[in-house]
C-alpha positions as CSV (number, residue, x, y, z in Angstrom):
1,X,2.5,-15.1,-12.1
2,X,2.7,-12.4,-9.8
3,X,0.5,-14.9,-7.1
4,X,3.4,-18.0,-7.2
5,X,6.0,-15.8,-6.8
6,X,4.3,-14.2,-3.5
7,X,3.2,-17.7,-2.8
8,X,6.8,-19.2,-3.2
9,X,8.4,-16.0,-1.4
10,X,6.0,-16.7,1.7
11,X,7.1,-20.6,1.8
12,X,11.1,-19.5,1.4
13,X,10.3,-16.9,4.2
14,X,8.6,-19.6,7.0
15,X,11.1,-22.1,5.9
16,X,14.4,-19.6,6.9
17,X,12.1,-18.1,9.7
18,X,11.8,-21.4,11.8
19,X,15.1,-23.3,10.9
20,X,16.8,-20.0,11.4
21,X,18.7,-20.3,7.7
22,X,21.2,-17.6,7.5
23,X,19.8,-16.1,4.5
24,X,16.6,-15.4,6.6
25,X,16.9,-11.4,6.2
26,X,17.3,-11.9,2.3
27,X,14.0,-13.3,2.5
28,X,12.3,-11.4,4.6
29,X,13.0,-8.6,2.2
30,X,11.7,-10.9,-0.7
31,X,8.7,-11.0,1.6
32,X,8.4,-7.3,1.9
33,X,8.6,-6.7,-1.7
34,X,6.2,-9.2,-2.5
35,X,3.8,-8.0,-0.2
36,X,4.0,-4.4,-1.3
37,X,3.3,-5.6,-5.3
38,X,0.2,-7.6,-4.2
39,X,-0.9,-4.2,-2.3
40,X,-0.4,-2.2,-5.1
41,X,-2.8,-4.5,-7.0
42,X,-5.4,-4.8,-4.8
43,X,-5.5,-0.3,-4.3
44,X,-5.5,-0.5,-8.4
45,X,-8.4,-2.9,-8.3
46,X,-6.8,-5.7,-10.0
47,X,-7.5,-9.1,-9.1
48,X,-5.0,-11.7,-7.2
């Protein structure tokens, strides 16, 4: 679940970052966050 959410967080993130959406620092935090949870997993040796 974890996977779609950083998936669908990536797409949102592209989509504000090149049509210059104004909620394009709300996702880039998304992004952050989402990129930090698969980190975690992949130092605790869990599987993507």
């Amino acid at each position: 679940m974890l996977e779609t959410i950083a998936i669908l967080l990536v797409l949102l993130w592209a989509l504000g970052y090149f049509t210059a959406y104004t909620m394009g620092g709300f996702i880039h935090v998304l992004l952050v966050i989402a990129v930090i949870v698969v980190l975690i997993r992949l130092i605790r040796g869990q599987r993507i």
